[in-house]
C-alpha positions in Angstrom: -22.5 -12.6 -12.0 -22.0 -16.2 -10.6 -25.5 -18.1 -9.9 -23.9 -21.5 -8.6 -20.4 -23.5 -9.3 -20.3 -27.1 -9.4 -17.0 -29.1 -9.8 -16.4 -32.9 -9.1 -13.6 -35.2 -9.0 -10.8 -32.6 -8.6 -8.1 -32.9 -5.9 -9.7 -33.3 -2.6 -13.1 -33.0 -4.3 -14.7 -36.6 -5.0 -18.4 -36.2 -5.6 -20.3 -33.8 -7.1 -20.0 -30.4 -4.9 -22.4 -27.2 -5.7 -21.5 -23.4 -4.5 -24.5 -21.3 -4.9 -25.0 -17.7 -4.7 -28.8 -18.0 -5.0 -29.9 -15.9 -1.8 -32.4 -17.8 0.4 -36.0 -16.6 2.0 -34.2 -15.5 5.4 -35.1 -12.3 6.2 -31.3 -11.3 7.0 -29.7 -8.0 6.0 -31.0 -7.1 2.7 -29.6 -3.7 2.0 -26.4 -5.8 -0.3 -29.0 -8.7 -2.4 -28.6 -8.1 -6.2 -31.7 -8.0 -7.8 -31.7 -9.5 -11.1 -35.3 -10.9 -13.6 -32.2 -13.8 -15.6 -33.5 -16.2 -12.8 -36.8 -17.2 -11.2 -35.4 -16.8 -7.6 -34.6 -13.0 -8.9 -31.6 -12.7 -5.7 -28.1 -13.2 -5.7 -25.3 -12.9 -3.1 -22.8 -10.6 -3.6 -20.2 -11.8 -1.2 -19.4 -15.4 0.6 -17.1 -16.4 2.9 -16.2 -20.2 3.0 -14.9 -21.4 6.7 -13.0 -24.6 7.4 -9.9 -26.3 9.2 -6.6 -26.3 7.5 -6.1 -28.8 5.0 -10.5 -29.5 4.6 -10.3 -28.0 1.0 -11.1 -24.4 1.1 -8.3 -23.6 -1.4 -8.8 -26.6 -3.2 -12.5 -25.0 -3.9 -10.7 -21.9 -5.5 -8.4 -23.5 -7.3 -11.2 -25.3 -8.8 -12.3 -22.1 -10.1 -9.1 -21.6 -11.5 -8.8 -24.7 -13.0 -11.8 -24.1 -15.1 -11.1 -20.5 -15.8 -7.7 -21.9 -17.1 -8.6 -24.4 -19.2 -11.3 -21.9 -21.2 -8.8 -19.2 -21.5 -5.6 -21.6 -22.3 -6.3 -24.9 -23.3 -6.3 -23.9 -27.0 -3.4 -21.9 -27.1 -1.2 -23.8 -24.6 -2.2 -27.4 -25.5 -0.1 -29.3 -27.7 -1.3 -32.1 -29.5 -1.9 -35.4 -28.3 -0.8 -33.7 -24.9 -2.4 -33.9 -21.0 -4.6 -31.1 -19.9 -2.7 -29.9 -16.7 -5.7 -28.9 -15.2 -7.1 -31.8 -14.2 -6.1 -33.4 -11.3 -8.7 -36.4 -10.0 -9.0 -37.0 -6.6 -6.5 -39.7 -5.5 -8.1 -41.5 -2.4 -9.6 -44.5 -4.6 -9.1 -46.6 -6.9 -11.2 -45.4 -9.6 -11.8 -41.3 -9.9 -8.4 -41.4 -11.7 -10.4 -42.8 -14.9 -13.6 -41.0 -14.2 -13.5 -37.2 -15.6 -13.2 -34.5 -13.8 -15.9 -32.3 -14.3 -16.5 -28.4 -13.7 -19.9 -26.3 -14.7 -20.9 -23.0 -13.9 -24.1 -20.5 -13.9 -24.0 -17.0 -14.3 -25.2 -14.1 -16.0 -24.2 -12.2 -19.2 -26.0 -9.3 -20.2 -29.0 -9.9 -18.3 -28.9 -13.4 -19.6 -28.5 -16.8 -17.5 -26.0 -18.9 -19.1 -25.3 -22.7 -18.3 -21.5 -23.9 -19.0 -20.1 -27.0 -18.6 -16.9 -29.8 -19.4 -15.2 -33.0 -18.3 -12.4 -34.1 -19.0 -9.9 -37.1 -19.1 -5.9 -36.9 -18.5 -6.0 -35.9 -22.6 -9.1 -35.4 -23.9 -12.3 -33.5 -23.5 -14.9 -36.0 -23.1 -18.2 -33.6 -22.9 -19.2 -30.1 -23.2 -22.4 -28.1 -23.4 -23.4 -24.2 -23.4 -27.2 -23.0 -23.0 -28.6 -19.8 -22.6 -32.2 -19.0 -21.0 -33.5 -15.7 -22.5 -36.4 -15.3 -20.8 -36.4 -18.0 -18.6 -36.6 -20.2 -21.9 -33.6 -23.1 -22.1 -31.5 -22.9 -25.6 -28.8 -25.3 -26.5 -26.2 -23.1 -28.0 -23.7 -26.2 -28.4 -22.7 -29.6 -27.0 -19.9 -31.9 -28.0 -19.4 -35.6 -26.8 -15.7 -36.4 -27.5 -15.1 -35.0 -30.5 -19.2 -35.0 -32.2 -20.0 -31.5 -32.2 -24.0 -30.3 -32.2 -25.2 -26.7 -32.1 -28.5 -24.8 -31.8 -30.1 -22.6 -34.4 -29.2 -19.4 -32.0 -25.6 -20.0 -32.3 -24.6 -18.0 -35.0 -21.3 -18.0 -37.1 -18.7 -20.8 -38.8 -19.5 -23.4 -35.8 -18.5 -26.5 -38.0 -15.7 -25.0 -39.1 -14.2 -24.3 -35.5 -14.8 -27.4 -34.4 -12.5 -28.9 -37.0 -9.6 -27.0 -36.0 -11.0 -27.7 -32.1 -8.6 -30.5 -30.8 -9.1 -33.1 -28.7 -8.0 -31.9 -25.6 -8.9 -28.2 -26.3 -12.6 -26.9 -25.3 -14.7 -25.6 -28.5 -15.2 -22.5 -26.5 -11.6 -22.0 -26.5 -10.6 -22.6 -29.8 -13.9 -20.6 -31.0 -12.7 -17.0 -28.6 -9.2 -17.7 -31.1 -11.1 -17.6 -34.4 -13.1 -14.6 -33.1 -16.5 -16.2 -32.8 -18.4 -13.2 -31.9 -21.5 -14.9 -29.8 -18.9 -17.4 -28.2 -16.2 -14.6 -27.4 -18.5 -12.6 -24.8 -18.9 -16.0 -23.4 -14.6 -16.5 -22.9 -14.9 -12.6 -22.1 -16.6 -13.2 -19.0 -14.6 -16.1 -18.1 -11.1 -13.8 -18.2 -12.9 -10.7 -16.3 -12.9 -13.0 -12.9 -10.2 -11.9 -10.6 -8.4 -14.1 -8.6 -6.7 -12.6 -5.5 -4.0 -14.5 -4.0 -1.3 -11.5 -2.8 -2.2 -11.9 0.5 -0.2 -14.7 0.9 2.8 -12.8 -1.0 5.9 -12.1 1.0 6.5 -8.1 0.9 9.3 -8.0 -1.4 7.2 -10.0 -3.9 4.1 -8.0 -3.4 6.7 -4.8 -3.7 7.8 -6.4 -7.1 4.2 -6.4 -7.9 3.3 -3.2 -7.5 6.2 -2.2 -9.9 5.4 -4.5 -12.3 2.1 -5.0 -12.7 0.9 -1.4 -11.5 4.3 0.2 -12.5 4.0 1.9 -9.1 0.4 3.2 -9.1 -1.6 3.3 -6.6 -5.4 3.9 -7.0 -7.0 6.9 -4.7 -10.1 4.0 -3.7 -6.6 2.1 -2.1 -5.4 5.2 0.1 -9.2 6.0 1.3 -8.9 2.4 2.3 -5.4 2.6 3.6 -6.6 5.3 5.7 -10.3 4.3 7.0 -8.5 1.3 8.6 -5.8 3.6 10.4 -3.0 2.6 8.9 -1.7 6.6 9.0 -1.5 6.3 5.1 -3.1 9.3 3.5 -1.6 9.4 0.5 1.6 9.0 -2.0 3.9 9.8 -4.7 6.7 8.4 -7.2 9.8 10.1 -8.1 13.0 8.6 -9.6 15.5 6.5 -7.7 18.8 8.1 -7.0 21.6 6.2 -8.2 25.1 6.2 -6.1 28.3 7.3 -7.7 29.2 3.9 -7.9 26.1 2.0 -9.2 26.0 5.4 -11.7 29.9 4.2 -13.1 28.6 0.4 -12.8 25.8 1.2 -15.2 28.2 3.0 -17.3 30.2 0.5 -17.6 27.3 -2.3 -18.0 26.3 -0.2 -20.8 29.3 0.1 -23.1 30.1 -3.5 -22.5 26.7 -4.8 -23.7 27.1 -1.8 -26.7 30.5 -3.3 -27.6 29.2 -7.0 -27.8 26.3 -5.7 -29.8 28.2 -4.0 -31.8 30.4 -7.4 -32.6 27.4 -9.4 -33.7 25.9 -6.5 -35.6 22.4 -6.6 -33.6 20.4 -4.5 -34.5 19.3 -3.9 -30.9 19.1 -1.1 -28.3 20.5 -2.0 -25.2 18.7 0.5 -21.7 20.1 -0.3 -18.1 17.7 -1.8 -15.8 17.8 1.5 -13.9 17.2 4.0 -16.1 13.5 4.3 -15.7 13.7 2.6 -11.9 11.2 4.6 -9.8 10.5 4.5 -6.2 7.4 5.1 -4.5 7.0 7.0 -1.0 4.2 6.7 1.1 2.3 9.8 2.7 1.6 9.9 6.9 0.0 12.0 8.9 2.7 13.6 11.0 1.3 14.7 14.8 2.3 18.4 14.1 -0.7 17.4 11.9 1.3 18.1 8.9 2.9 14.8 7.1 5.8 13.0 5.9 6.8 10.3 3.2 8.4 7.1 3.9 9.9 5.0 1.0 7.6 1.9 0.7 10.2 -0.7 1.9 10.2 1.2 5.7 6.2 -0.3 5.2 5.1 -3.8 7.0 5.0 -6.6 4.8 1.0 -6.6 5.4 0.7 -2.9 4.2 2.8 -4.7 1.5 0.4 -7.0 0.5 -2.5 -4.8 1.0 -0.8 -1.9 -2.2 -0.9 -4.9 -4.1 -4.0 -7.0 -3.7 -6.7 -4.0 -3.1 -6.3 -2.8 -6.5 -8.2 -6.1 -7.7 -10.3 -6.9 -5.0 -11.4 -2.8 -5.0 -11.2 -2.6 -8.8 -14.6 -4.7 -9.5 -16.9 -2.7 -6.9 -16.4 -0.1 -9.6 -17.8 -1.7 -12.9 -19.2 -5.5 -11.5 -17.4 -8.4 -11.8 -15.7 -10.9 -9.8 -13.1 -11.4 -7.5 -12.0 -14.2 -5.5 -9.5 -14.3 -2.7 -8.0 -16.8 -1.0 -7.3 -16.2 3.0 -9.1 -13.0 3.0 -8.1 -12.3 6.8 -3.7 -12.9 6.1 -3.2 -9.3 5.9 -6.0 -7.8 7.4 -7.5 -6.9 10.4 -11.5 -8.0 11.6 -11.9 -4.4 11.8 -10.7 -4.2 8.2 -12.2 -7.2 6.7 -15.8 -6.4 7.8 -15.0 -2.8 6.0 -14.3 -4.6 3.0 -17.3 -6.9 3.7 -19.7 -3.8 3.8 -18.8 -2.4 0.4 -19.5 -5.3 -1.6 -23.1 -5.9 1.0 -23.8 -2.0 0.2 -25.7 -0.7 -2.8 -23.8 2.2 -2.3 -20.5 1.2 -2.6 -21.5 -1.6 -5.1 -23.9 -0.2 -7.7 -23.2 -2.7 -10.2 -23.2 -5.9 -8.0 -20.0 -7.4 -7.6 -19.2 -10.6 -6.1 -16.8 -11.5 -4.1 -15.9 -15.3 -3.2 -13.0 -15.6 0.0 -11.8 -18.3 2.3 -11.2 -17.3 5.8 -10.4 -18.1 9.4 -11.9 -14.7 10.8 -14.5 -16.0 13.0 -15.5 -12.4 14.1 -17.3 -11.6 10.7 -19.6 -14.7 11.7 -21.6 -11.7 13.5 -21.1 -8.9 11.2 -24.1 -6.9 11.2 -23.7 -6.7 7.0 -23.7 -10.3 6.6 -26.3 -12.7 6.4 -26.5 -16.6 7.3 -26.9 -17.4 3.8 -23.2 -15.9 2.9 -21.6 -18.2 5.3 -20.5 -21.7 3.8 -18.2 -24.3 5.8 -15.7 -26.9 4.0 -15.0 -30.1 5.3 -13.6 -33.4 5.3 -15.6 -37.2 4.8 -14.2 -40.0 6.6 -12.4 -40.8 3.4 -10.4 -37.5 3.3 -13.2 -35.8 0.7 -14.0 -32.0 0.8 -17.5 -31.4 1.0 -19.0 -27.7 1.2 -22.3 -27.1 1.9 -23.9 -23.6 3.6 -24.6 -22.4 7.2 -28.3 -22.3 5.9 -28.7 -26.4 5.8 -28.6 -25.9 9.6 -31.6 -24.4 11.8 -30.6 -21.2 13.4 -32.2 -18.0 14.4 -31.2 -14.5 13.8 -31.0 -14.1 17.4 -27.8 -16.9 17.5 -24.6 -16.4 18.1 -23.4 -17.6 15.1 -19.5 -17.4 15.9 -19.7 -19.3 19.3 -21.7 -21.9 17.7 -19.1 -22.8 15.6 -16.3 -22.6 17.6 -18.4 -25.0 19.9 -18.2 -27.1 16.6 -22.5 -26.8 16.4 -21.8 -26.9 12.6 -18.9 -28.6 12.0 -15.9 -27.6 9.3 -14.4 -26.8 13.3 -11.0 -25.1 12.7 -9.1 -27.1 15.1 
């Protein structure tokens, strides 16, 4: 679970910005708070929803997350020597952040442990890094590194020294420590790769068809088709079956296939050759019918939002059923208010999110403003300084009452981050 995420000097980001999932003292809606004894507050969030005008830096806050999730799970094994480090990109509207490091640290929780990780780094070098746990509520330095001088706690168990030989300059320790299976350090990287990042919504359909096939080679989970069909799409269900090949493209393949055999053949490779299409499926989705009976369409008679939805949901869905997190960007692209506030209510519900999930999204939807799930302390507004900076900071930092009309007071622009 995410505590708070801080990142500075990235993109549109100047100064030091902090997201926290801490929940407050308001006595909002309190049937979704996850309970937890890792910090002294003892509440998290499981869900916010960041609001801003286009081009104010909402997606530049995610793909901050990105960057950092990145450059954990990548920068050992992509890096080349002596090379840049690709995720950092310093913000641009001075004349000095592009020598000052970008920096990006995180708090969360790991086994019923509160973890504190942090790095900064320069166009091709790390130039800090630090990882403490707080068993207990007690702070223990696992490790911190200041260019390339490498320090580590007594808790931090296995061949440290050694892994920060083979740690290069523009790799992180914790990066090059997950590779040479450092056990302690691994959960740590672990928990790093389990956060899903959502950005299908934004897919065109044929891309998000492609995805399905690829990624979910053409499975749909039943949590998907309950949703599907609690938000009236008509979809109640599906099935796969093979695509039926024409005469013709059966006597192109045919003849694909003993051309690529013959050239094979010629440069004796030892390789076997399978047309693209002989394990091609096609999936047909399931409609109520009015006879009250149904029928199956194939998937490409489906809108390009229905589209999107097969192939996002999966993820977004997929961590209500163990914990973890997912972040979306442009939550409301594909769906309706109707539908988002749905979505909304599972991860705000004990019910439907036993194992507390988080959930992170950018949005324009100004209707969830007064969903009855949501409390002020999930709502957080991006914005732009007079220098063309994104600053972020929560609807919370502003007096309200329960009572307010939280939508038309933004639209009035009470809060700011306006949308237009």
């Amino acid at each position: 679970m995410i505590i708070s995420f801080e990142v500075e000097n990235y993109r549109s980001i100047k100064k030091r910005e902090v997201l926290s999932f801490v929940a407050s003292s308001l006595k909002d809606c309190e049937n979704g708070i996850i309970l937890t004894d890792a910090i002294s507050e003892g509440r998290l969030l499981p869900a916010i929803l960041l609001y801003g005008a286009n081009a104010s830096g909402k997606t530049n806050l995610i793909r901050a997350f990105n960057a950092m999730i990145s450059t954990v799970l990548f920068s050992q094994t992509k890096g080349q020597p002596g090379g840049s480090i690709p995720t950092r990109k310093p913000f641009l509207l001075d004349n000095t952040s592009t020598s000052e490091p970008t920096v990006f640290e995180i708090n969360f929780i790991l086994d019923a442990v509160r973890f504190n990780y942090g790095f900064a780094i320069l166009e091709d070098s790390v130039s800090e890094e630090w990882l403490y746990s707080y068993p207990l509520g007690t702070p223990r330095k696992l490790f911190e590194r200041d260019g390339q001088n490498f320090s580590f706690g007594r808790n931090l168990k296995g061949r440290n020294s050694t892994i920060a030989d083979l740690t290069r300059a523009n790799s992180l320790f914790l990066s090059a420590a997950a590779q040479n299976s450092h056990e302690q350090l691994t959960r740590v990287f672990n928990f790093f790769d389990s956060i899903q990042l959502e950005t299908s919504l934004s897919m065109s359909g044929p891309a998000a068809e492609q995805r399905l096939k690829k990624e979910h080679q053409w499975k749909i989970d039943h949590g998907v088709i309950d949703f599907l069909g609690e938000i009236n799409t008509g979809i109640i269900g599906y099935r796969t079956k093979d695509r039926e090949l024409s005469d013709e493209e059966r006597e192109l393949t045919k003849k694909l296939n003993l051309a690529v055999q013959s050239i094979l053949h010629e440069v004796e490779a030892d390789l076997k050759f399978e047309s693209p299409d002989d394990d091609d499926k096609v999936i047909e989705l399931e409609h109520q019918s009015e006879d009250g009976g149904s029928k199956h369409f194939p998937i490409q008679m489906e809108s390009a939002g229905t589209l999107r939805l097969l192939s996002a949901l999966p993820k977004v869905l997929g961590v209500l059923k163990v914990g973890g997190i997912v972040i979306v960007d442009e939550l409301d692209l594909s769906l309706h208010t109707q539908a988002s506030e749905k979505l909304l209510n599972m991860f705000c519900s004990k019910e439907h999110n036993p194992h507390g999930a988080q959930m992170l999204a950018t949005t324009h939807d100004t209707n969830l403003l007064d969903s009855d799930c949501f409390r002020r302390d999930q709502v957080w507004f991006v914005a732009k300084s007079k220098i063309g900076a994104t600053e972020i900071y929560p609807l919370t930092d502003i007096r309200t009452r329960p009572s307010d009309n939280i939508e038309k007071g933004y639209l009035q622009g009470r809060f700011g981050a306006t949308p237009f």
